[in-house]
C-alpha positions as CSV (number, residue, x, y, z in Angstrom):
1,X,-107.7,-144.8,-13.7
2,X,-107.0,-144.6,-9.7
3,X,-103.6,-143.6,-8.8
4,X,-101.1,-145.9,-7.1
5,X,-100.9,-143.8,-4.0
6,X,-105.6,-144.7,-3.6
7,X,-104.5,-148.2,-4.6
8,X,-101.5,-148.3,-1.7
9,X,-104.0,-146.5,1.0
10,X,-106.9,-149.0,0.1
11,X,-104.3,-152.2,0.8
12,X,-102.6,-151.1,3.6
13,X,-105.9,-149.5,5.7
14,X,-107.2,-153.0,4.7
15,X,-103.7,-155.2,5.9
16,X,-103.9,-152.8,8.6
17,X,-107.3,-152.5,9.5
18,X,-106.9,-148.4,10.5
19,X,-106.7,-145.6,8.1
20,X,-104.3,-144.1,10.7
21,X,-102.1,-147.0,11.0
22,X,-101.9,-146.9,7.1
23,X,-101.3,-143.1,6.5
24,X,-98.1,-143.7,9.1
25,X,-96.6,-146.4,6.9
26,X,-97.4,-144.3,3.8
27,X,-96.1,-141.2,5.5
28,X,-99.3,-139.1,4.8
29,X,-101.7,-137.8,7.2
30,X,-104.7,-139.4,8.0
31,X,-107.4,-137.0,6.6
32,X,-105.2,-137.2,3.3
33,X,-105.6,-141.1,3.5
34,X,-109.0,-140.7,3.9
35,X,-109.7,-138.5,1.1
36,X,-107.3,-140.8,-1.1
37,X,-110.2,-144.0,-0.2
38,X,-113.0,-141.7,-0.5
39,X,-111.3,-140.8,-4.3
40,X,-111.2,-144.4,-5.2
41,X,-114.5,-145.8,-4.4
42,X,-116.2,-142.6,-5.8
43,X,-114.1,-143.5,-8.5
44,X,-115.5,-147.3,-8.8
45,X,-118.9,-146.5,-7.7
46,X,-119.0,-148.7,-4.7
47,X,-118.0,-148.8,-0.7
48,X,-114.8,-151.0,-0.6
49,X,-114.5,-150.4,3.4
50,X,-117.5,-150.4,5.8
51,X,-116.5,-148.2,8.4
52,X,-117.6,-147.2,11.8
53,X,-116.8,-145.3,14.6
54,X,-115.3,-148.5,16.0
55,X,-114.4,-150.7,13.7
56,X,-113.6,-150.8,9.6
57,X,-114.0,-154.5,7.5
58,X,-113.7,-154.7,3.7
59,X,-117.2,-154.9,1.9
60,X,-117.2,-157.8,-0.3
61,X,-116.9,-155.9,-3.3
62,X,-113.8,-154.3,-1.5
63,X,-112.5,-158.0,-0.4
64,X,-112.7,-159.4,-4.6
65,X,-110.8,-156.0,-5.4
66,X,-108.7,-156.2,-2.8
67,X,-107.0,-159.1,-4.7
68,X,-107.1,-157.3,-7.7
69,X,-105.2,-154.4,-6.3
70,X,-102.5,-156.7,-4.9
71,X,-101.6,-158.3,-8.2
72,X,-101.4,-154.8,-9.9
73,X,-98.9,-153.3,-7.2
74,X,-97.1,-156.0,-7.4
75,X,-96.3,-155.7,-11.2
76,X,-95.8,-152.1,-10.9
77,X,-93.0,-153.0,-8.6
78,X,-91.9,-156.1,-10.6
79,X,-91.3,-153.6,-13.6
80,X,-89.7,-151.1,-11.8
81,X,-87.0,-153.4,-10.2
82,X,-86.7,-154.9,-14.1
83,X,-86.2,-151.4,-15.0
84,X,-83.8,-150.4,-11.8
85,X,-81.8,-153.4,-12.7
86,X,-81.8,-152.0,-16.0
87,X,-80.5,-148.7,-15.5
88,X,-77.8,-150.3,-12.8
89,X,-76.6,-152.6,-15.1
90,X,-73.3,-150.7,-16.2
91,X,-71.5,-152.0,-13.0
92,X,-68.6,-153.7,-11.3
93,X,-64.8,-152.6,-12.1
94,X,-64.0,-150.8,-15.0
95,X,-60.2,-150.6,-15.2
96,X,-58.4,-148.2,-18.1
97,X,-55.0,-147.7,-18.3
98,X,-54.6,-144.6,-20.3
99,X,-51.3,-142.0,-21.9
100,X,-50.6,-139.4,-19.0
101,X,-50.8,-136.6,-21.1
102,X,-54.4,-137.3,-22.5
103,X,-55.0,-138.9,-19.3
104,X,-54.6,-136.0,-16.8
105,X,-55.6,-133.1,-19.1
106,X,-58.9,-134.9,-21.0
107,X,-60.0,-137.9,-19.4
108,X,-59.9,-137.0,-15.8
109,X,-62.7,-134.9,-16.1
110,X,-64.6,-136.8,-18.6
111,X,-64.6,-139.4,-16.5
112,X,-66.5,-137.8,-14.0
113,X,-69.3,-137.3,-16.5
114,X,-69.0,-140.7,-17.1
115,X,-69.3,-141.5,-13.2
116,X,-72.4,-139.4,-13.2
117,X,-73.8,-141.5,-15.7
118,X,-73.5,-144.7,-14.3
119,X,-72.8,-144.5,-10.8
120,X,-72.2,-148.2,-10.1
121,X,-69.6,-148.4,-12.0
122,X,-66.2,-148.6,-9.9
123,X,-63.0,-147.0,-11.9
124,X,-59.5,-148.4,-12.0
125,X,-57.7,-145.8,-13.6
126,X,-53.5,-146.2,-14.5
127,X,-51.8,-143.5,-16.4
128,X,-48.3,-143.9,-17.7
129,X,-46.6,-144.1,-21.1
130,X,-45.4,-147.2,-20.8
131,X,-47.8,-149.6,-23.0
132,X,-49.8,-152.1,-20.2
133,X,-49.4,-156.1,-20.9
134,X,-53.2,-156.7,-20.9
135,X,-52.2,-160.0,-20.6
136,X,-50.5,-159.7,-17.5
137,X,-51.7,-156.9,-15.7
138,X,-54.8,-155.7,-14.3
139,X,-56.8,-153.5,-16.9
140,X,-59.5,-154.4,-18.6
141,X,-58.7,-152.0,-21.7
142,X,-55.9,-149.5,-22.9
143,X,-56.5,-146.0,-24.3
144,X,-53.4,-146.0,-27.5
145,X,-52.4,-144.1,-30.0
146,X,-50.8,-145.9,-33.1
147,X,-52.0,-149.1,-34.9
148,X,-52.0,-151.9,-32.4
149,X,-48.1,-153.8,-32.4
150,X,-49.8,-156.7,-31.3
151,X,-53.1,-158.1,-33.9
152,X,-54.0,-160.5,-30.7
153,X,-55.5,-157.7,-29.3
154,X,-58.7,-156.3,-30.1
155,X,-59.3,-153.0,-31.1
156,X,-62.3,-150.5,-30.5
157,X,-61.9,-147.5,-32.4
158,X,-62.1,-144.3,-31.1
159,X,-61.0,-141.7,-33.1
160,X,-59.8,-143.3,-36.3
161,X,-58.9,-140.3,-38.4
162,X,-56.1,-138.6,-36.2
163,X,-52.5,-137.2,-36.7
164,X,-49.3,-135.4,-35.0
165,X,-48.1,-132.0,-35.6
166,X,-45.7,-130.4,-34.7
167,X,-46.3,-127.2,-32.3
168,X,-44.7,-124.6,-29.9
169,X,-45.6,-121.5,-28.0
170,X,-45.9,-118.3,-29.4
171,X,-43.1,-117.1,-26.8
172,X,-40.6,-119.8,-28.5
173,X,-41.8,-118.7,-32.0
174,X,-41.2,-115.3,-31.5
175,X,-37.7,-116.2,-30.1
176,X,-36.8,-118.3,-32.8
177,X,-38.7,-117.9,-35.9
178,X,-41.1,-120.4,-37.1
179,X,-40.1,-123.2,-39.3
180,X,-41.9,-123.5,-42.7
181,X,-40.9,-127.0,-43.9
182,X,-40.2,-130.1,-41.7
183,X,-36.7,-129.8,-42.9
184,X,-36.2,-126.9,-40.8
185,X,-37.5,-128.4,-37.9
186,X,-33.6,-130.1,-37.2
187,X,-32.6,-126.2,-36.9
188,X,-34.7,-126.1,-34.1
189,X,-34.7,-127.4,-30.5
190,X,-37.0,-130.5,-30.1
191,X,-38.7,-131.4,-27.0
192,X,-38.2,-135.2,-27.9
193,X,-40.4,-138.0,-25.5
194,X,-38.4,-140.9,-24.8
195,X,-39.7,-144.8,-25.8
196,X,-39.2,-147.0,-23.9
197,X,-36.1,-145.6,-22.8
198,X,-35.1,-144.3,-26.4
199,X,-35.4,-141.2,-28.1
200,X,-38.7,-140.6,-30.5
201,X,-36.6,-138.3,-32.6
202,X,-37.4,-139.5,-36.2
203,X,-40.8,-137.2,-37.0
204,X,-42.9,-138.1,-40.4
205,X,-44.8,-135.9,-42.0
206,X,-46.7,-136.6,-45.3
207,X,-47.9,-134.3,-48.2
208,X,-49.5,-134.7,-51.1
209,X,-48.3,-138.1,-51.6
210,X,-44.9,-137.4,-50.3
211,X,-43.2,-138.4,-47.3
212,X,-40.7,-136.9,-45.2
213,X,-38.7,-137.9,-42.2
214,X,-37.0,-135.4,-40.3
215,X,-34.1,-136.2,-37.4
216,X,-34.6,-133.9,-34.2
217,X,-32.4,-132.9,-31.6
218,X,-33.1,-131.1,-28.3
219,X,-32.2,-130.7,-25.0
220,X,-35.4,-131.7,-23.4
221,X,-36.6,-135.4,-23.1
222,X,-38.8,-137.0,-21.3
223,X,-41.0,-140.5,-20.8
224,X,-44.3,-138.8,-20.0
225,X,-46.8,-136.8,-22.8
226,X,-47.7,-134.8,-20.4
227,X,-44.0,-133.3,-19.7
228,X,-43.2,-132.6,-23.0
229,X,-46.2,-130.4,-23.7
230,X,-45.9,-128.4,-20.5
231,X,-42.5,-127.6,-22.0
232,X,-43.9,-126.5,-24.9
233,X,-46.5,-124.2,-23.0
234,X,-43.2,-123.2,-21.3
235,X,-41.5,-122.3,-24.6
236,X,-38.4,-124.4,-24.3
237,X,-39.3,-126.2,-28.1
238,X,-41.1,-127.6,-30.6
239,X,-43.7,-130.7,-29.6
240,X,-44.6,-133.3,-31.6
241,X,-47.7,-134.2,-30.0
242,X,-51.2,-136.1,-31.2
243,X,-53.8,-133.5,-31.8
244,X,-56.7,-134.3,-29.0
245,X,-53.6,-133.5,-26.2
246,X,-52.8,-130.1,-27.5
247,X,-56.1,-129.3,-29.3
248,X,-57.2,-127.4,-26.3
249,X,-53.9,-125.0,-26.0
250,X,-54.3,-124.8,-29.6
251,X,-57.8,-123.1,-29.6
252,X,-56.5,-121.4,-26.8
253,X,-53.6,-119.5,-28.3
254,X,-51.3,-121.3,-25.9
255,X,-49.7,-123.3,-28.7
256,X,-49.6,-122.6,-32.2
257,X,-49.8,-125.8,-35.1
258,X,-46.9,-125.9,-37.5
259,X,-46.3,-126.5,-41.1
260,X,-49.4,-126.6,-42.0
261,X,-50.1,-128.4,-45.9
262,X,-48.1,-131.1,-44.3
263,X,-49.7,-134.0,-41.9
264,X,-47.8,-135.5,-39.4
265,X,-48.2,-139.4,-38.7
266,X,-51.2,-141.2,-38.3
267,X,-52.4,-142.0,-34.6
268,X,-55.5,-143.5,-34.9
269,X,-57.1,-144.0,-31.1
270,X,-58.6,-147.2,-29.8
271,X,-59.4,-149.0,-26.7
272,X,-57.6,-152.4,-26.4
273,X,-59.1,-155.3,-25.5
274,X,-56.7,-158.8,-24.8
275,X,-60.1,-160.9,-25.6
276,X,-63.3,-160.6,-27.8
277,X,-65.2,-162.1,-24.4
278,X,-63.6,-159.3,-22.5
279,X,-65.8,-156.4,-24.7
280,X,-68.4,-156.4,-21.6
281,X,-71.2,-153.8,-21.7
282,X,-69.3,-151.0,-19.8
283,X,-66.2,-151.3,-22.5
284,X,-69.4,-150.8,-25.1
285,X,-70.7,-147.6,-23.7
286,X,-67.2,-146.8,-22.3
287,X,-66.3,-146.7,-26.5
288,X,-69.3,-145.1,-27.1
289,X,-68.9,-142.4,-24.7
290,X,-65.1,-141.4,-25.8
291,X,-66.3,-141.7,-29.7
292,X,-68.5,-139.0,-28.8
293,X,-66.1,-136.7,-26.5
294,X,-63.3,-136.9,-28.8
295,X,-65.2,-136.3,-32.5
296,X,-66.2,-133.2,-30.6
297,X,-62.9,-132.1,-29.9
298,X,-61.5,-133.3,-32.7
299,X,-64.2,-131.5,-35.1
């Protein structure tokens, strides 16, 4: 089979009427044009150009090819648009609104993976606590923790199976002892995130069938995720924090996990949709992209 670079040289020396004039648009030299021609009519067996000193015409085996050659090129480039198209078709605005803490620390920089991926795709990106009215303001989807308040809303899971726990530094273990049942937890100081504008300060944590809620008290509190484990890092308390923002520090050594037989409250993570019609193909691979990053944390 003759290669598409013979197959551009043949058309364009014949549109062109000069091997020169066709190795300039093809950005080759002219002896390499000339040997690509010579390839592809020793290839067919036959002269497609009769050429002379002066002039160059297409033989008419050269002129019935000719056409041939056309209609091929052009479905070469027909299917590589199709599959241009293809590969560009993750684009537009994507826009997330996303929990600071999980935010800043994981999904910053798995977002630039993301980018890399699909490079047309334009992020919105809006990190706070505060939960997003999809109805009302500009985000596509939400990044949450927790079983959706609202059943309107659809949910795309992310990480289904996923809990609290309680944590701290080693520092503030060391200071203070570590607690071996959530009761002891109330001896403790709490670094205790505030909902809107109340304190979270009633932790669960489940064993065996058996359920226990503890009241905290502290003299840190704060509004952003992110805050309250950088004062766990910092060793001013004991965090009660999902398990993909702290499993890092964890593996790390920076934090240490808690009472351990005993599971704190289910978070499941999903991305929030307000509509069914709104699930475009970048929320799809957006999901399918986060499944992946997260089971590998998580795991």
């Amino acid at each position: 089979m003759s290669s598409i670079l013979d197959l551009e040289v043949f058309v364009r020396t014949a549109d062109s009427g000069s091997i020169s004039a066709a190795a300039r648009s093809l950005e080759l030299t002219p002896a390499a044009a000339s040997i690509a021609l010579k390839r592809l009519e020793t290839r067919l067996g036959m002269r497609l150009l009769a050429r002379s000193t002066r002039s160059m015409r297409l033989t008419e085996e050269g002129r019935r090819y000719l056409d041939s050659v056309r209609v091929a090129l052009a479905a070469l480039a027909e299917g590589e648009q199709a599959l241009k198209q293809q590969s560009q078709g993750l684009s537009g605005v994507l826009q997330l609104a996303a929990p600071s803490d999980f935010g800043r620390n994981l999904l910053l920089p798995w977002l630039d993976d993301f980018k890399r991926e699909h490079p047309h795709i334009r992020l919105q990106l809006l990190l706070n606590d505060r939960h997003s009215d999809l109805f009302r303001e500009t985000v596509d989807v939400a990044l949450r923790f927790g079983v959706p308040s609202d059943s309107s809303l659809v949910a795309l899971p992310i990480l289904p199976r996923h809990h609290r726990l309680a944590c701290a530094s080693p520092d503030y273990l060391a200071r203070h002892g570590t607690p071996q049942t959530p009761a002891e937890l109330g001896e403790h100081s709490a670094l205790i995130y505030l909902r809107n504008g109340r304190p979270y300060n009633s932790w669960h944590f489940s064993r065996d069938g058996e359920v226990q809620e503890v009241q905290v008290r502290g003299d840190y509190l704060s509004d952003d995720g992110d805050v309250a484990r950088r004062w766990a890092l910092a060793g001013h308390g004991i965090a009660y924090k999902a398990w993909l923002d702290v499993a890092s520090d964890i593996r790390a050594g920076r934090l240490v996990p808690l009472l351990g037989d005993w599971q704190g409250e289910s978070v499941p993570l999903n991305l929030l949709c307000p509509h069914r019609l709104q699930v475009s193909e970048r929320v799809k691979v957006l999901q399918g992209f986060l499944q992946a990053r997260c089971q590998l944390l998580a795991g």
